[in-house]
C-alpha positions as protocol buffer text, in pm:
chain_id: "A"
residue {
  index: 1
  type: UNK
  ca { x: -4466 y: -734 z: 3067 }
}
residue {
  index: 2
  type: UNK
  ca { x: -4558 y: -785 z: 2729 }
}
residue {
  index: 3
  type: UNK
  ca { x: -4299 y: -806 z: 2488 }
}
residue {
  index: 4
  type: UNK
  ca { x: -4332 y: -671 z: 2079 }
}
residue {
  index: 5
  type: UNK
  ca { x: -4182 y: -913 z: 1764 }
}
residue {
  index: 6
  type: UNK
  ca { x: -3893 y: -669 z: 1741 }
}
residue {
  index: 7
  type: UNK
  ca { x: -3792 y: -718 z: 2083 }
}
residue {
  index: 8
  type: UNK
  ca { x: -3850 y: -1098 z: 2051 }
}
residue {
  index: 9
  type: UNK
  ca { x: -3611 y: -1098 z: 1753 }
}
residue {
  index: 10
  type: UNK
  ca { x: -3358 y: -892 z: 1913 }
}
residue {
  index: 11
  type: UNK
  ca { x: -3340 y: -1128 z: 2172 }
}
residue {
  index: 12
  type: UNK
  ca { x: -3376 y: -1429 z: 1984 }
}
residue {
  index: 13
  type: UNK
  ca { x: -3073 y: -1324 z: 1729 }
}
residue {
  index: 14
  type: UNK
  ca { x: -2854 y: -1227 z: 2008 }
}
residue {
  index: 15
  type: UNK
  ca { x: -2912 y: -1553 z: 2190 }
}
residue {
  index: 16
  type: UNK
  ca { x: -2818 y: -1730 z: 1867 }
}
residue {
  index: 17
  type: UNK
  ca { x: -2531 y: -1474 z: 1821 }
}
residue {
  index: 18
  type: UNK
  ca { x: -2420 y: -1617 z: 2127 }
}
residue {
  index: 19
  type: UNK
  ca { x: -2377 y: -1938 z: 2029 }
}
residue {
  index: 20
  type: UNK
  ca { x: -2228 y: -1863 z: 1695 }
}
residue {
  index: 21
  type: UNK
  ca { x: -1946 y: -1725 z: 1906 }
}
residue {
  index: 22
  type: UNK
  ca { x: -1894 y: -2004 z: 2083 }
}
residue {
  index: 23
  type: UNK
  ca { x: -1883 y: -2225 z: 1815 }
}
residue {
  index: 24
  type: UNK
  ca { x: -1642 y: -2024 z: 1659 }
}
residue {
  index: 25
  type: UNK
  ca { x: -1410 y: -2008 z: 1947 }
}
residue {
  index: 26
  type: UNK
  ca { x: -1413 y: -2359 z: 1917 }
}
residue {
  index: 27
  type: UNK
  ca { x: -1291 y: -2410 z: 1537 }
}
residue {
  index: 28
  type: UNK
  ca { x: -989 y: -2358 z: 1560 }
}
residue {
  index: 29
  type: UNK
  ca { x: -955 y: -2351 z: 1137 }
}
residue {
  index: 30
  type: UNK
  ca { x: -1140 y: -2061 z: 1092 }
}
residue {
  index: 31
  type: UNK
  ca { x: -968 y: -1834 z: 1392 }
}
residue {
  index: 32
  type: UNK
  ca { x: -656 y: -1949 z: 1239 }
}
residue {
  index: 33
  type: UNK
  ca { x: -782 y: -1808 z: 923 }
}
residue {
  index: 34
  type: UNK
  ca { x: -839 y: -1461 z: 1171 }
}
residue {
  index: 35
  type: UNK
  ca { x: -505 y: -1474 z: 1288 }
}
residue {
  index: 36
  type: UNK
  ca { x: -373 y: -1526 z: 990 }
}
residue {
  index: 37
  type: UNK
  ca { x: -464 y: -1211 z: 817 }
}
residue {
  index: 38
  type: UNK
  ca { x: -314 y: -1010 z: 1134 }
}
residue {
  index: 39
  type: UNK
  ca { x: 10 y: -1190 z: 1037 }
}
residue {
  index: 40
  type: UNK
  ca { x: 29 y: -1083 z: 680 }
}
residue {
  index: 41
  type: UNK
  ca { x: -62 y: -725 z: 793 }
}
residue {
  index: 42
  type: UNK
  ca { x: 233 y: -758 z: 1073 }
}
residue {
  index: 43
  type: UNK
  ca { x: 510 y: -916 z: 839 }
}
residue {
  index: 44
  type: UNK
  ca { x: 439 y: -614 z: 515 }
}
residue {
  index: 45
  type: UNK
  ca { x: 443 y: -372 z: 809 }
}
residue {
  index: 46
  type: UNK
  ca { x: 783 y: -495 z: 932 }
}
residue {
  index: 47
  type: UNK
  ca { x: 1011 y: -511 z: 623 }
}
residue {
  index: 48
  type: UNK
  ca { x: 864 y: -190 z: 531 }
}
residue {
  index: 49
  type: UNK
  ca { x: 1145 y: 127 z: 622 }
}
residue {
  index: 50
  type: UNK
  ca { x: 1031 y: 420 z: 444 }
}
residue {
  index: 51
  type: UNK
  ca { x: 834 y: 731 z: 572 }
}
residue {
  index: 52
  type: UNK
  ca { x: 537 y: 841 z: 459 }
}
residue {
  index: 53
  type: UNK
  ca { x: 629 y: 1102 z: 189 }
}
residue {
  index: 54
  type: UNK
  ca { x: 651 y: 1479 z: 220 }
}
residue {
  index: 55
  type: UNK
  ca { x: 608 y: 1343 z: 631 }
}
residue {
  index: 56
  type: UNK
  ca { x: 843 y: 1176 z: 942 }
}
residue {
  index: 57
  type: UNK
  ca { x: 579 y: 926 z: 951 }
}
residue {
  index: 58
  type: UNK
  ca { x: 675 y: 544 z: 937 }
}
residue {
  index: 59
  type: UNK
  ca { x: 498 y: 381 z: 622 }
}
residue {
  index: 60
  type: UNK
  ca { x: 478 y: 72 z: 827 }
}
residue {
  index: 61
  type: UNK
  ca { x: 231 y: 261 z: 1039 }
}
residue {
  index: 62
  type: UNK
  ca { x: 45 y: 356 z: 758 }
}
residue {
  index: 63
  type: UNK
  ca { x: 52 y: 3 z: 654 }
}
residue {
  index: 64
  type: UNK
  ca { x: -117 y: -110 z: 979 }
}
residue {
  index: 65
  type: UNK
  ca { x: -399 y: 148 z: 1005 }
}
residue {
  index: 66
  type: UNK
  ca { x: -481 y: 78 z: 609 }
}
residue {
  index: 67
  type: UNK
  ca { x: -522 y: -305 z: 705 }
}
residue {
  index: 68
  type: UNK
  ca { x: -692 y: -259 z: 980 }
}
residue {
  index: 69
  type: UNK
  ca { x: -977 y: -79 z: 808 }
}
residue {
  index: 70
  type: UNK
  ca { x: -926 y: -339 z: 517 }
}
residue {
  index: 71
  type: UNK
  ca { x: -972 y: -629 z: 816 }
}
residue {
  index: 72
  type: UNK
  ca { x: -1254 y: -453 z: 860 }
}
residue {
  index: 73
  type: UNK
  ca { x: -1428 y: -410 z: 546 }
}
residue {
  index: 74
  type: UNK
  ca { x: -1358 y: -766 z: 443 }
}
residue {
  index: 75
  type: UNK
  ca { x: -1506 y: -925 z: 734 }
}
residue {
  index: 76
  type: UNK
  ca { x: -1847 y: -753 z: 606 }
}
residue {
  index: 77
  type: UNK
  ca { x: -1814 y: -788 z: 263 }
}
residue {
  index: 78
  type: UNK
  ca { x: -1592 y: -1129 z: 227 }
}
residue {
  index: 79
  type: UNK
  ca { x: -1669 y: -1361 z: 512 }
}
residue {
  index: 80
  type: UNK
  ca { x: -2045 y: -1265 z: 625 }
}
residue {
  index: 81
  type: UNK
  ca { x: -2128 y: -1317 z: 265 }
}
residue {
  index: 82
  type: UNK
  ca { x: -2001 y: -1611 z: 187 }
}
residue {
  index: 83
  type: UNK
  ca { x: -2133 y: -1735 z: 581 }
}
residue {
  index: 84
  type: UNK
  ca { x: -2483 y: -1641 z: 434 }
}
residue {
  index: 85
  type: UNK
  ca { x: -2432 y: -1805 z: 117 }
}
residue {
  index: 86
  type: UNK
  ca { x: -2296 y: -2140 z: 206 }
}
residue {
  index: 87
  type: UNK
  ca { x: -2631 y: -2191 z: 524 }
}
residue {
  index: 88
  type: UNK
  ca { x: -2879 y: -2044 z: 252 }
}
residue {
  index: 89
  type: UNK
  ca { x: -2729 y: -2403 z: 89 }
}
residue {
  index: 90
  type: UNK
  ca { x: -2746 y: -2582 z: 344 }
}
residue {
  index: 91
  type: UNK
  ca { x: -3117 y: -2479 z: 398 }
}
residue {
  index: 92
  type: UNK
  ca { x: -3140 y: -2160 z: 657 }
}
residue {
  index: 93
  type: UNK
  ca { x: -3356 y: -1990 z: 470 }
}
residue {
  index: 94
  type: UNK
  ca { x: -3628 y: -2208 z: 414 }
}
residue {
  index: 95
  type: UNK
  ca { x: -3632 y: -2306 z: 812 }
}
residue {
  index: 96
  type: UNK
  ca { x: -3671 y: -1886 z: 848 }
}
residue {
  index: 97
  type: UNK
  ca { x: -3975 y: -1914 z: 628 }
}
residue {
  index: 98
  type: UNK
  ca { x: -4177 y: -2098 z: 894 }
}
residue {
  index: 99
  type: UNK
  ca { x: -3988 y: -1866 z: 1172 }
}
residue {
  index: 100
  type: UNK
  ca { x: -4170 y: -1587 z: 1303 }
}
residue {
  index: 101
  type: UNK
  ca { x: -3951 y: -1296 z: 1315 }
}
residue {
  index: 102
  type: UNK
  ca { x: -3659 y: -1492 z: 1175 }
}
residue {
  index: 103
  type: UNK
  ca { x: -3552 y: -1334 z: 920 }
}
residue {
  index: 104
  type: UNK
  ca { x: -3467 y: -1022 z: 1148 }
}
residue {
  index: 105
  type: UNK
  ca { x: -3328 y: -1227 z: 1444 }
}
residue {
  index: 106
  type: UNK
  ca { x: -3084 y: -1406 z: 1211 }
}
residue {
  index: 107
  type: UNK
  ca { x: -2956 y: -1038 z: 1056 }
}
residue {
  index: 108
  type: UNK
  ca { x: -2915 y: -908 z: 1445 }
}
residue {
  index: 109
  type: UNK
  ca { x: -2711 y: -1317 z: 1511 }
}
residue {
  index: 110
  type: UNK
  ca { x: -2478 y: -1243 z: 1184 }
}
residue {
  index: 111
  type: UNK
  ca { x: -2451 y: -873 z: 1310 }
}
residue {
  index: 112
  type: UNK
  ca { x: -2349 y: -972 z: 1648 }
}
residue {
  index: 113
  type: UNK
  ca { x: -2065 y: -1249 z: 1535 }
}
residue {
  index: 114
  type: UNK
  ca { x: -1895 y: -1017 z: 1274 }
}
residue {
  index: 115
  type: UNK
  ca { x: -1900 y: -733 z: 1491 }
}
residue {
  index: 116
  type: UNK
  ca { x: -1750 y: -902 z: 1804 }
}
residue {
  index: 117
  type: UNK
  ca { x: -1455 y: -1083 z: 1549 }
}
residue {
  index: 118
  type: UNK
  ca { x: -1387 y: -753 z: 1384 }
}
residue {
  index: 119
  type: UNK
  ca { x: -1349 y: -582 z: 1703 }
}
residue {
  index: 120
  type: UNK
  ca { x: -1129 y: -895 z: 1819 }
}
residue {
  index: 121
  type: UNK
  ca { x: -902 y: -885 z: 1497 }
}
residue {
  index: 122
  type: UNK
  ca { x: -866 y: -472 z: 1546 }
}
residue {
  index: 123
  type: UNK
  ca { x: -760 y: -569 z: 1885 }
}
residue {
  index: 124
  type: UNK
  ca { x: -540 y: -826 z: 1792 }
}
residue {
  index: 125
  type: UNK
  ca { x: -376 y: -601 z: 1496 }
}
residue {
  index: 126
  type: UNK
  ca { x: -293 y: -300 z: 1689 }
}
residue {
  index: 127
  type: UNK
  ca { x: -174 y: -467 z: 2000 }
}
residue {
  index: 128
  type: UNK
  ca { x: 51 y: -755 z: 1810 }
}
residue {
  index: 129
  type: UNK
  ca { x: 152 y: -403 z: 1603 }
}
residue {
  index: 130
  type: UNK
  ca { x: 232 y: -184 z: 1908 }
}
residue {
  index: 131
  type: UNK
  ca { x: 453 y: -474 z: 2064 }
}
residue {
  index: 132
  type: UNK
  ca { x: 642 y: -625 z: 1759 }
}
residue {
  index: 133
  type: UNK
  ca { x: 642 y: -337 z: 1533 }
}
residue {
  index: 134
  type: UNK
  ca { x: 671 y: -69 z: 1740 }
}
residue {
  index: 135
  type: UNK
  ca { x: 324 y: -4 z: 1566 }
}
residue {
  index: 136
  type: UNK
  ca { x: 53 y: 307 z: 1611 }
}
residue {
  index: 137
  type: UNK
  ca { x: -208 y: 343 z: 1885 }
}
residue {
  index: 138
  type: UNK
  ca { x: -426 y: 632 z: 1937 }
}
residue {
  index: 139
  type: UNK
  ca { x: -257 y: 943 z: 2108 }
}
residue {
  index: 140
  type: UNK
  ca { x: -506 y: 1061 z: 2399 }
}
residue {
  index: 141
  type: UNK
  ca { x: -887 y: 1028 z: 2478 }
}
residue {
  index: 142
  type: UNK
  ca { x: -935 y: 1238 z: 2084 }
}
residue {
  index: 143
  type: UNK
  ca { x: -747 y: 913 z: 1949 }
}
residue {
  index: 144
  type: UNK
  ca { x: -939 y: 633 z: 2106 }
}
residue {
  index: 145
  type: UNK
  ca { x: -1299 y: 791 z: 2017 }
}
residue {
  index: 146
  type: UNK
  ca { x: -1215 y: 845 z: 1663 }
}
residue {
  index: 147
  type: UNK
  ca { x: -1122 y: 482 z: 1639 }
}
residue {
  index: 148
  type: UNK
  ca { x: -1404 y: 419 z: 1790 }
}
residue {
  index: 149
  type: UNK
  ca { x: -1696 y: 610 z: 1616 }
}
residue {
  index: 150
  type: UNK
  ca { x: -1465 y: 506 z: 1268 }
}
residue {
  index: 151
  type: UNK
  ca { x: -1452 y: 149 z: 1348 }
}
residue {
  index: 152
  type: UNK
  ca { x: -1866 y: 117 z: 1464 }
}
residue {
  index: 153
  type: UNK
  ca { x: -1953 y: 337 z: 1164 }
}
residue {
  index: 154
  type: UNK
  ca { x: -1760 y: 118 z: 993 }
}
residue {
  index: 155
  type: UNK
  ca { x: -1892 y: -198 z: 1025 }
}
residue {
  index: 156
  type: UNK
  ca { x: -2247 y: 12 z: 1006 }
}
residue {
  index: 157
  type: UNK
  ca { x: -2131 y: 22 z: 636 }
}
residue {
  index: 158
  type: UNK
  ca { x: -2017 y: -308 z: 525 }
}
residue {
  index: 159
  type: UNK
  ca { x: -2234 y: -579 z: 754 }
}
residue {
  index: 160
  type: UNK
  ca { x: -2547 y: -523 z: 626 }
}
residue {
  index: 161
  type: UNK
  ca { x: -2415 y: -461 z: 267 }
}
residue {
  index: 162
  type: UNK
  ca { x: -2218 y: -777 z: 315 }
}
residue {
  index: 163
  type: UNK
  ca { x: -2572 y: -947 z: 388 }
}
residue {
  index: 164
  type: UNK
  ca { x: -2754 y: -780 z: 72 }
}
residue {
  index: 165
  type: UNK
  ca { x: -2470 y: -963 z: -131 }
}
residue {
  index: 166
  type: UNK
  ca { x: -2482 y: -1256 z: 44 }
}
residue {
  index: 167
  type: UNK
  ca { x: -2880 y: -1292 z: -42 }
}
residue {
  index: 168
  type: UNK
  ca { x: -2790 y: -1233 z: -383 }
}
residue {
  index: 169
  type: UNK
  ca { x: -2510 y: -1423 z: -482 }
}
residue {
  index: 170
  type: UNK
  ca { x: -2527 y: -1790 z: -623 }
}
residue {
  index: 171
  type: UNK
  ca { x: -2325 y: -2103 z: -508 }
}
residue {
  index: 172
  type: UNK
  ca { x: -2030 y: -2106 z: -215 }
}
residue {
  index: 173
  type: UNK
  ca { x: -1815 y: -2175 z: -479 }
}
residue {
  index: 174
  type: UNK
  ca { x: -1885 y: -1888 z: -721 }
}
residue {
  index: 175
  type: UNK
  ca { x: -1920 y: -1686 z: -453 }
}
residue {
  index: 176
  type: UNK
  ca { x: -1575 y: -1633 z: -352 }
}
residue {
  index: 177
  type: UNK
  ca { x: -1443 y: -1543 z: -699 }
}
residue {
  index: 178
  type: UNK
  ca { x: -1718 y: -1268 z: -732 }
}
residue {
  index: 179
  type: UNK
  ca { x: -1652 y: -1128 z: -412 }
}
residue {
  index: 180
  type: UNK
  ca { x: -1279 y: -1086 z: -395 }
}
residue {
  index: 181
  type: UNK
  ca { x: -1160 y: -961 z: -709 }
}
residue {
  index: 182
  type: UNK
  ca { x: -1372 y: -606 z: -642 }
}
residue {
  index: 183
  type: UNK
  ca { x: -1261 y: -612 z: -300 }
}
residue {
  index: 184
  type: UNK
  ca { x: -852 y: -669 z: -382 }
}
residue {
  index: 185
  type: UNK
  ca { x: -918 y: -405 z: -637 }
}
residue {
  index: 186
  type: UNK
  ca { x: -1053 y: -144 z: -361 }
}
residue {
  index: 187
  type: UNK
  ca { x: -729 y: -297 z: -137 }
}
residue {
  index: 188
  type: UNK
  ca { x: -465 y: -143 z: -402 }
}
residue {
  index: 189
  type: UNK
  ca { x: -683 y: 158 z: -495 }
}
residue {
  index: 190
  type: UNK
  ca { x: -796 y: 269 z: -173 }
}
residue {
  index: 191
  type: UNK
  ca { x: -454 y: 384 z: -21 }
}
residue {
  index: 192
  type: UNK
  ca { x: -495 y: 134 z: 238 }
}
residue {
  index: 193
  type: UNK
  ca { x: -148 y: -2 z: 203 }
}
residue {
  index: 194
  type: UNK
  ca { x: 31 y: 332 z: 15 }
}
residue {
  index: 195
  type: UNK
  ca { x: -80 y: 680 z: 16 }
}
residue {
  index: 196
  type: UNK
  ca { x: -410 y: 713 z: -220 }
}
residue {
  index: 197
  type: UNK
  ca { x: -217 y: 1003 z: -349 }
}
residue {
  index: 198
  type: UNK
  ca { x: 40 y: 811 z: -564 }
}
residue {
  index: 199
  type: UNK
  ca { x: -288 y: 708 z: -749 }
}
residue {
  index: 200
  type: UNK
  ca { x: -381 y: 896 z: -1064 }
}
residue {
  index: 201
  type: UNK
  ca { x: -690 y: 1109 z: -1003 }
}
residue {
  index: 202
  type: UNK
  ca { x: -979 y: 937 z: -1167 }
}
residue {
  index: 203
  type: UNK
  ca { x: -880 y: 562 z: -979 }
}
residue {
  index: 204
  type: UNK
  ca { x: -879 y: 813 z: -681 }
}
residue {
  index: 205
  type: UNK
  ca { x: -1247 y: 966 z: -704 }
}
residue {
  index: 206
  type: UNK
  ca { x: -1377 y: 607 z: -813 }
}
residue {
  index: 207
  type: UNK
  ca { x: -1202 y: 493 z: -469 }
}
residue {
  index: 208
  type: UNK
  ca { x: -1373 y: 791 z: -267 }
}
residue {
  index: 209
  type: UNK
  ca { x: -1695 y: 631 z: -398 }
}
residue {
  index: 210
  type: UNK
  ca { x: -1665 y: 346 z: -170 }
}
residue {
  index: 211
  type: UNK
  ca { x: -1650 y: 303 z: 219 }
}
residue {
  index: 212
  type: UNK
  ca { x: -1287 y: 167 z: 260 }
}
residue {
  index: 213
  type: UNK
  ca { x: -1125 y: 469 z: 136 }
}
residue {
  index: 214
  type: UNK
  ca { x: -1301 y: 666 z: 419 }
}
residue {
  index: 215
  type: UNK
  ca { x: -1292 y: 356 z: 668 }
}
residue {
  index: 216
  type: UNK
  ca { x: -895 y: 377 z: 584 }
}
residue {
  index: 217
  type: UNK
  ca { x: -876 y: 774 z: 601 }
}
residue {
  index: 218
  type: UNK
  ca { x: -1054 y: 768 z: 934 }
}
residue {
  index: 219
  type: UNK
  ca { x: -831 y: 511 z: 1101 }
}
residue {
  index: 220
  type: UNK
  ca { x: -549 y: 643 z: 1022 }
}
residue {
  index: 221
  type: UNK
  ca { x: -674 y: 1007 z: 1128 }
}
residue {
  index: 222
  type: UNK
  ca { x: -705 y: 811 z: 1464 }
}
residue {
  index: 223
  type: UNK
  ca { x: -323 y: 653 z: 1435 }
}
residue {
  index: 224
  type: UNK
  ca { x: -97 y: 897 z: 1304 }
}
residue {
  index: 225
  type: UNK
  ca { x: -3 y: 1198 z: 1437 }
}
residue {
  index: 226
  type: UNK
  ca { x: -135 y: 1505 z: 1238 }
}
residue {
  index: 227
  type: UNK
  ca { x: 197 y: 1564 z: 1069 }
}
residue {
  index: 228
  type: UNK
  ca { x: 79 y: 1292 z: 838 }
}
residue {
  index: 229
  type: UNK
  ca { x: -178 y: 1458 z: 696 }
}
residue {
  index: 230
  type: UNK
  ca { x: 32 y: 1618 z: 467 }
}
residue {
  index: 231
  type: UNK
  ca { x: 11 y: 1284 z: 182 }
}
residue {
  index: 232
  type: UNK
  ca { x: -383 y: 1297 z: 231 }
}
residue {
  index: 233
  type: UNK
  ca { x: -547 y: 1448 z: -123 }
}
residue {
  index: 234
  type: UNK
  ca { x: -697 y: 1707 z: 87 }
}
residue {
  index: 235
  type: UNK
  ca { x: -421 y: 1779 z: 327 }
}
residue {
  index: 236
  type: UNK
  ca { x: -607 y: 1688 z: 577 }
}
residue {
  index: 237
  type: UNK
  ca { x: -836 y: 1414 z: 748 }
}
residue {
  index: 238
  type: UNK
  ca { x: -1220 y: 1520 z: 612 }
}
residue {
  index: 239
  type: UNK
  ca { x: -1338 y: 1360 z: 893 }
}
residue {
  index: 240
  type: UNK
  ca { x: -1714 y: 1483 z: 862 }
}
residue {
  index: 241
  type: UNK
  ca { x: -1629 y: 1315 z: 513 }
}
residue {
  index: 242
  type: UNK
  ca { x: -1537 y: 1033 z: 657 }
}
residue {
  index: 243
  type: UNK
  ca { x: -1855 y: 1036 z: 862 }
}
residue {
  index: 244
  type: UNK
  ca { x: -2113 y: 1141 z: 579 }
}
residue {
  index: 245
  type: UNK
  ca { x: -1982 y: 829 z: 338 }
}
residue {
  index: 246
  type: UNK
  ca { x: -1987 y: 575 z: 578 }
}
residue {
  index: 247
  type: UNK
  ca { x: -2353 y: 676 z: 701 }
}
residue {
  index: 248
  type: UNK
  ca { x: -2487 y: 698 z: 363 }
}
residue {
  index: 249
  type: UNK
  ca { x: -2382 y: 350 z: 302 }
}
residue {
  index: 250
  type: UNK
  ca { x: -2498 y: 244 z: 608 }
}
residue {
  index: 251
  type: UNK
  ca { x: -2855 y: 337 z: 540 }
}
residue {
  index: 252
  type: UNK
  ca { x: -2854 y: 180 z: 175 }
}
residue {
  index: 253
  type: UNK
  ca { x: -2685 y: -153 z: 340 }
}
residue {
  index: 254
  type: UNK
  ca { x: -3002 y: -128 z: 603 }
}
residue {
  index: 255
  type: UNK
  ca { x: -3201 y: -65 z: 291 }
}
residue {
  index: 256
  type: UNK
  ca { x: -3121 y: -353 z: 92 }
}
residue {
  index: 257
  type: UNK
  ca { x: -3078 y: -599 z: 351 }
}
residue {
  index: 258
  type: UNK
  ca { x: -3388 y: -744 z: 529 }
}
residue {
  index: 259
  type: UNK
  ca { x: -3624 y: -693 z: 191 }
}
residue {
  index: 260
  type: UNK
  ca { x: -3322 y: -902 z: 5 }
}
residue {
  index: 261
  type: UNK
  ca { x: -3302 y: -1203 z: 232 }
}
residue {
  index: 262
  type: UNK
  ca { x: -3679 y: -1174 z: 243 }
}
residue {
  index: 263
  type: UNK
  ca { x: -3669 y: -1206 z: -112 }
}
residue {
  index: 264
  type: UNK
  ca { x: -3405 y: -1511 z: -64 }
}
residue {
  index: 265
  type: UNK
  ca { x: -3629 y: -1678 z: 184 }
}
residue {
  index: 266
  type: UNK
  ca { x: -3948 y: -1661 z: 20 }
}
residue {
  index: 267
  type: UNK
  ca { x: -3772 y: -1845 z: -309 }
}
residue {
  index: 268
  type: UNK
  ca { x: -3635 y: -2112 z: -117 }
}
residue {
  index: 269
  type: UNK
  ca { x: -3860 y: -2433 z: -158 }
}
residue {
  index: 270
  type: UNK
  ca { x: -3755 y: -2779 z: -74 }
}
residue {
  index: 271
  type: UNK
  ca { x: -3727 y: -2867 z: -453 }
}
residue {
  index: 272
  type: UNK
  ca { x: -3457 y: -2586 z: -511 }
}
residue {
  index: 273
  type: UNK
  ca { x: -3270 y: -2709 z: -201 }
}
residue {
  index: 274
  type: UNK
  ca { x: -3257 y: -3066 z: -306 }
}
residue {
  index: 275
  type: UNK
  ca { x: -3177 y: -2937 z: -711 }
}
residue {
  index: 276
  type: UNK
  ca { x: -2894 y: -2724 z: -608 }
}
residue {
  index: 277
  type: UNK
  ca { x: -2759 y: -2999 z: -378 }
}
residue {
  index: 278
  type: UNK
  ca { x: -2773 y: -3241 z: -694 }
}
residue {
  index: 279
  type: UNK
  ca { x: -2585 y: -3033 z: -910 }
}
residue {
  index: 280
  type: UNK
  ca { x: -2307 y: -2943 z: -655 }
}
residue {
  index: 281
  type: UNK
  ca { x: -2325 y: -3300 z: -609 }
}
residue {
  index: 282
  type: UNK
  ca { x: -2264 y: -3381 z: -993 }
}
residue {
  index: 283
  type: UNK
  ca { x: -1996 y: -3078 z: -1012 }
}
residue {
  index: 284
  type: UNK
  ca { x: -1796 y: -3217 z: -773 }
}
């Protein structure tokens, strides 16, 4: 049977994905780095006592369904950009040049290894929650598919955003400092760790702008029991909202992505490489 370039570079990205995976499994300094996240999450959660106010809800659940969607976000926007950043240094995307159908295959590889470690650090959050914080899980089959259809539209928001910055940004080291402050600054005004409604207004509707609001909103919709909706600015969980935000930036990540690290590949020379790799070399 005769197979079409799409289906070539499906299969060729997941193959790679693959073995992404398994070379992640294997460093054991970045899944510490993983882990480490769910541990911050666990210890704010635990020395937190309060309820949620105007609600009997435990803040610390609140807590853990706000960093779960912030886990989340940040593996698209924080760690797949700066994965795309440092191999564009190290010379990816001049090999892709010369690689029939590679620019796609490598999107659907990059896909396929933030998806499967955001799923696993979800995982790891709610169940490490559930059993040493006494922490939130769904409530019935309603429960688990709203974290579901959240969580995959989701990451439908932030990886392929996360790979239009990454083709876009300049040096590994710059990188990181362009990246986080934005993102810390959608952490605090986001009501992913306190209720968004503590916030004044206008930091509110510049936070409803922007997926993790509505990534947050959703989770917890699919953590709490409804009684919580009460400290939600509408009173209640918007999930079409929810749904509507997160697939309009979805489509403009999709957008942006492929014609951006198109863009990135069809700069890349071998002189650029070896320049770039002389001034790191001179900065450091």
């Amino acid at each position: 049977m005769r197979t079409t370039p799409m289906t070539n570079s499906w299969r060729a990205g997941i193959q790679r994905g693959g073995i992404e995976l398994r070379h992640l499994v294997r460093n054991g300094k970045e899944m510490s780095g993983h882990v480490t996240n769910v541990v911050v999450a666990l210890v704010i959660a635990a020395y937190i006592s309060s309820d949620v106010p105007g609600t009997e809800t435990p803040m610390s659940h609140l807590v853990v369904a706000g960093f779960a969607a912030y886990l989340l976000f940040q593996v698209g926007l924080v760690t797949l950009p700066q994965i795309l950043v440092t191999e564009r240094e190290e010379g990816a995307l001049l090999r892709l040049r010369a690689t029939p159908g590679g620019i796609p295959a490598y999107l659907v590889a990059k896909s396929l290894l933030i998806v499967v470690v955001s799923v696993a650090t979800l995982t790891l959050l709610l169940a490490a929650a559930a059993l040493v914080a006494d922490g939130p899980l769904p409530q019935g089959p309603g429960g688990w598919l709203t974290l579901a259809w959240v969580t995959t539209l989701g990451l439908l928001a932030v990886v392929p955003l996360g790979a239009a910055i990454g083709a876009v940004l300049p040096n590994p080291r710059e990188a990181l400092a362009l990246i986080m402050l934005p993102v810390m600054g959608l952490l605090v005004t986001s009501g992913a760790v306190f209720p968004i409604t503590v916030l004044p207004v206008p930091l509110q509707q510049v936070a409803s702008v922007f997926p993790l609001k509505w990534m947050a909103q959703g989770l917890r919709s699919a953590l709490l029991p409804d009684a919580a909706r009460a400290a939600e600015p509408a009173g209640s969980w918007e999930l079409p909202m929810v749904a509507l935000v997160l697939t309009a930036w979805a489509a403009l990540g999709f957008l942006l992505a492929i014609p951006l690290l198109r863009r990135a590949a069809r700069r890349e020379s071998g002189s650029r490489l070896t320049e770039r790799h002389r001034k790191a070399a001179l900065q450091g």
